[in-house]
C-alpha positions in Angstrom: -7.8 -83.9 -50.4 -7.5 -81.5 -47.3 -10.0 -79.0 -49.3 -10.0 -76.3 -45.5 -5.8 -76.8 -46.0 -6.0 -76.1 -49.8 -8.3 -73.2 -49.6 -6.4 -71.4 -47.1 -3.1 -71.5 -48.8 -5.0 -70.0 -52.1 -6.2 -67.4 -50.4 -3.3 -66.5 -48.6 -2.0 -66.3 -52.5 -4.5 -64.2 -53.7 -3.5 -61.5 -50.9 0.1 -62.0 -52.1 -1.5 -61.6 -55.8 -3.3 -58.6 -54.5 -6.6 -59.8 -55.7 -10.3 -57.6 -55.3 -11.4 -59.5 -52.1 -8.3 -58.7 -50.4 -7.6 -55.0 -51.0 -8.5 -53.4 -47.3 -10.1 -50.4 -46.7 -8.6 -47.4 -46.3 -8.1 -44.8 -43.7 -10.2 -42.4 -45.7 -12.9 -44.9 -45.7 -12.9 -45.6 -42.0 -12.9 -41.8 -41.3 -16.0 -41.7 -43.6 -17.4 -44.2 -41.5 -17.4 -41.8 -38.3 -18.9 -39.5 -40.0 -22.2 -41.7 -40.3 -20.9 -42.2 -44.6 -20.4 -45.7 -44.9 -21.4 -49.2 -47.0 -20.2 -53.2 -46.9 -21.5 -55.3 -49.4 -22.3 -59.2 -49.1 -22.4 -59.8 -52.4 -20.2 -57.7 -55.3 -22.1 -54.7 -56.0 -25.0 -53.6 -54.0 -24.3 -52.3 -50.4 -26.5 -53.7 -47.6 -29.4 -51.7 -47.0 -28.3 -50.1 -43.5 -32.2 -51.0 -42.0 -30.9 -54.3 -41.7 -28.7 -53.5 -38.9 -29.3 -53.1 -35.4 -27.8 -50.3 -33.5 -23.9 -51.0 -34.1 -22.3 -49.4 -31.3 -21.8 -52.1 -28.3 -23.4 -54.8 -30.6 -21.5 -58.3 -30.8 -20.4 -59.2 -34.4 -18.9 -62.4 -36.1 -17.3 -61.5 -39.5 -17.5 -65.4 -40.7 -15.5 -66.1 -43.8 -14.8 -62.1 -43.8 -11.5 -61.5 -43.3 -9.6 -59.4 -45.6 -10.2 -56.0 -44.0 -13.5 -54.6 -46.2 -16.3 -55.0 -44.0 -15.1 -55.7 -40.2 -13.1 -52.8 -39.8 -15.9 -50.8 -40.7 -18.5 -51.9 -38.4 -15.9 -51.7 -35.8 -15.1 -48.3 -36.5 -18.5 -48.0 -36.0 -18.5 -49.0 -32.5 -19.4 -52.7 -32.8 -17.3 -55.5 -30.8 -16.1 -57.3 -33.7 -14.3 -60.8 -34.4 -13.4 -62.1 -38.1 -13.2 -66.0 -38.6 -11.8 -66.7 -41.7 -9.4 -70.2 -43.3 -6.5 -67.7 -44.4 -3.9 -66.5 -42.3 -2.8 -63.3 -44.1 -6.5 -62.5 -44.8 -7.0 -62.2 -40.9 -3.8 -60.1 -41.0 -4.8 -57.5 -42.8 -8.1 -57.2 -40.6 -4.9 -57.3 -37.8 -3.1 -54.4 -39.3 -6.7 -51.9 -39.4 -7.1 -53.1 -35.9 -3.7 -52.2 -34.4 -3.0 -49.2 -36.8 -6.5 -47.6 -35.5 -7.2 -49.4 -32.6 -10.2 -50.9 -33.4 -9.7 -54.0 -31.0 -10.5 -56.4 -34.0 -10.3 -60.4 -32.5 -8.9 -62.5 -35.6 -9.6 -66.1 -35.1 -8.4 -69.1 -37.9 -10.3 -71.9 -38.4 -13.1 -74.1 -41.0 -16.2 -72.1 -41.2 -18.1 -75.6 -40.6 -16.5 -75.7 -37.2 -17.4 -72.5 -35.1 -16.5 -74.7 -31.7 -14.3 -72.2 -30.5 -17.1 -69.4 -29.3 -19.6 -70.6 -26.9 -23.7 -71.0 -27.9 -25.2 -67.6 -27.8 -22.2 -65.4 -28.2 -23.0 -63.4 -31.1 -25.3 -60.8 -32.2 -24.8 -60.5 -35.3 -23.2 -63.1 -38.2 -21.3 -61.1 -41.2 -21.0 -63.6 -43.7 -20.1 -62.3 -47.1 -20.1 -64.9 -50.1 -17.7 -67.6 -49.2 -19.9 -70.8 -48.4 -19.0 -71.7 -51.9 -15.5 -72.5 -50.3 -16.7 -75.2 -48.0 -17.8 -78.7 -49.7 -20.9 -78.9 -47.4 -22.6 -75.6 -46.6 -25.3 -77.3 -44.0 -22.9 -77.6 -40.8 -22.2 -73.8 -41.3 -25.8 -72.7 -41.1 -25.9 -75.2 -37.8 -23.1 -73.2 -36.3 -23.9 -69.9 -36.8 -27.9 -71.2 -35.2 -25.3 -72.0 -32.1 -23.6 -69.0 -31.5 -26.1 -66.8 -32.2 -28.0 -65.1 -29.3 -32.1 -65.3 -29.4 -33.3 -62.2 -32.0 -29.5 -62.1 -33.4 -29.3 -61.8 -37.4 -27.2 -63.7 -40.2 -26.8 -61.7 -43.2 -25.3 -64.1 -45.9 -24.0 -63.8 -49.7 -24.8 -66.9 -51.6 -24.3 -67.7 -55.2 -27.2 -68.8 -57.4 -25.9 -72.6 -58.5 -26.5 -72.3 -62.2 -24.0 -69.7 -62.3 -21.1 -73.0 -61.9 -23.3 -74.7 -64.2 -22.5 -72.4 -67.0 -19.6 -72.5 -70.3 -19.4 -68.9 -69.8 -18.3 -68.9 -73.3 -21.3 -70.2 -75.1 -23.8 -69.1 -71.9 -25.0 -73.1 -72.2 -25.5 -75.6 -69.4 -22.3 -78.4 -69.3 -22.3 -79.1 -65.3 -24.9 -80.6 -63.5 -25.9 -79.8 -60.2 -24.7 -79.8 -57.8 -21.9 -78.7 -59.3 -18.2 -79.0 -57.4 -14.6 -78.3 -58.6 -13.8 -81.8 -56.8 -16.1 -83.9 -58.9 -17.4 -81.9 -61.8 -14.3 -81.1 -64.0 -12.7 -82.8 -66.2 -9.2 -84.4 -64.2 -7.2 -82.0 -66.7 -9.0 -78.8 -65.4 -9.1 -79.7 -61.8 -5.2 -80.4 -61.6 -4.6 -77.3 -63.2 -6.5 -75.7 -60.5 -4.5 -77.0 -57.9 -1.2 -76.7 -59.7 -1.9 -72.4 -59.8 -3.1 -73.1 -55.9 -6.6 -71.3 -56.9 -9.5 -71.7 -54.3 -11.9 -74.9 -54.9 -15.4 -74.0 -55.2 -18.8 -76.1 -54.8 -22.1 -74.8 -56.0 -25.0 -75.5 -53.2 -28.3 -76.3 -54.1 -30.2 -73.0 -53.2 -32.4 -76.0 -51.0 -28.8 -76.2 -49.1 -28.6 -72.3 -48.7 -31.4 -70.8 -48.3 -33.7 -73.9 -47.3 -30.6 -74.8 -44.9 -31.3 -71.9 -43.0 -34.7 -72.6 -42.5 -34.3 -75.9 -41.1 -31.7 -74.8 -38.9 -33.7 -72.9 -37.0 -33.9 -69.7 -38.9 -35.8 -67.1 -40.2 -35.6 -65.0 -43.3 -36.8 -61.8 -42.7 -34.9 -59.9 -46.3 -33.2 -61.1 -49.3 -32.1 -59.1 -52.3 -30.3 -60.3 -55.7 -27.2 -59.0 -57.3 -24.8 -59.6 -60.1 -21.2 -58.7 -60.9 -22.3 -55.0 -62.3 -21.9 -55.9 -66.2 -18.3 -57.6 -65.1 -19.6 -61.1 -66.4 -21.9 -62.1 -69.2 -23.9 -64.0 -67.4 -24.6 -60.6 -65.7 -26.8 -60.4 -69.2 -29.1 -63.3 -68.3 -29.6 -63.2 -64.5 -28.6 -61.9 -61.3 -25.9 -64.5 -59.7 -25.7 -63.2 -56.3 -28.6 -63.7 -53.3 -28.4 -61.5 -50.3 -30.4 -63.3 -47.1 -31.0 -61.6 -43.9 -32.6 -64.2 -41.4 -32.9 -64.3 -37.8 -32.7 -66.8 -34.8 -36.5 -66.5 -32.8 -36.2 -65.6 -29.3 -36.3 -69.1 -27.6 
């Protein structure tokens, strides 16, 4: 199946549905943000520690897989030059709406995180890619790209799921998937159809080789990482931290 053309229909749902990842910010939040009061987050709960940023103001960012308007608007208020990639139409229109409604001069750009061949090498300062690689069946080619259009010293701050987390009977807290896990080939034909009957989002859980190790031996390198979990939202949340925060950076050639 046409997982990029599935994907982007259930999200474009789950702004219909109103869902947590597609609530944007508000104007009281982006006034905030001129004021020097501001977080985003990567990953569910924990902000990203603002020494991991460059100066903002003038800087050239990629939201990639970020539409929805949480984070770019923000750095844009903030005086970055911002463009959000994402798969889903109406999440790119509500980064649209921000832009237009404040003048942020937000670029929205639709297309398969995998393929970046839009933007030109060395076009980016910085990559903001909150957790969403678990939406693309092969996370590799995205660590590739973002190596391309990255400038020399510019930084790729990623959320990434720990594996075992899709691995899980959240139930009964006891391993039933092997790894690597993916909706495609790990459930039961039952399960899966269901999932695409209620057009939810397919999801495939990389190897932490494939994500963190991926960055590596594209050309990367990790400077921070930081864990996370869903703040006592999930069980699992009991047993360990699902979420992995990476900061890594592309040498100066």
């Amino acid at each position: 199946m046409d997982i990029v053309k599935h994907n982007s229909s259930a999200w474009d749902g789950y702004v219909d549905k109103k869902n947590r990842w597609t609530i944007p910010v508000s104007k009281q939040d982006l006034e905030q943000a001129k004021k020097g009061n501001w977080n985003i987050v990567l990953t569910p709960k924990k902000p990203v520690p603002h020494h991991w940023f460059p100066k903002l103001k003038g800087l050239k960012i990629l939201g990639l897989a970020s539409g929805g308007g949480q984070q770019c608007p923000v750095l844009a208020t903030l005086g970055a030059h911002v463009t959000v990639f994402d798969n889903s139409e109406k999440q790119l229109l509500q980064d649209k709406t921000l832009s237009d409604q404040f003048n942020l001069n937000i670029k929205t750009v639709q297309g398969d995180m995998k393929d970046l061949s839009v933007f030109e090498n060395q076009t980016f300062d910085l990559i903001f890619n909150p957790c969403s690689v678990l939406f693309v069946d092969n996370v590799l080619p995205v660590w590739k790209e973002c190596f391309r259009v990255l400038k020399p010293n510019g930084i790729l701050m990623t959320g990434l799921i720990n594996p075992l987390s899709f691995q899980l009977d959240e139930e009964r807290m006891s391993l039933i998937y092997k790894q690597p896990f993916s909706d495609l080939h790990s459930l039961p034909p039952d399960k899966l159809e269901a999932l695409k009957n209620n057009n939810e989002a397919l999801v495939f859980g990389h190897s932490l080789s494939d994500q963190i190790s991926g960055q590596l031996e594209a050309g990367f390198n990790l400077t921070h990482m930081y864990e996370d979990d869903w703040g006592g939202e999930q069980k699992l949340d009991a047993y360990f931290p699902a979420f992995i925060a990476t900061r890594a950076v592309k040498p100066q050639l």
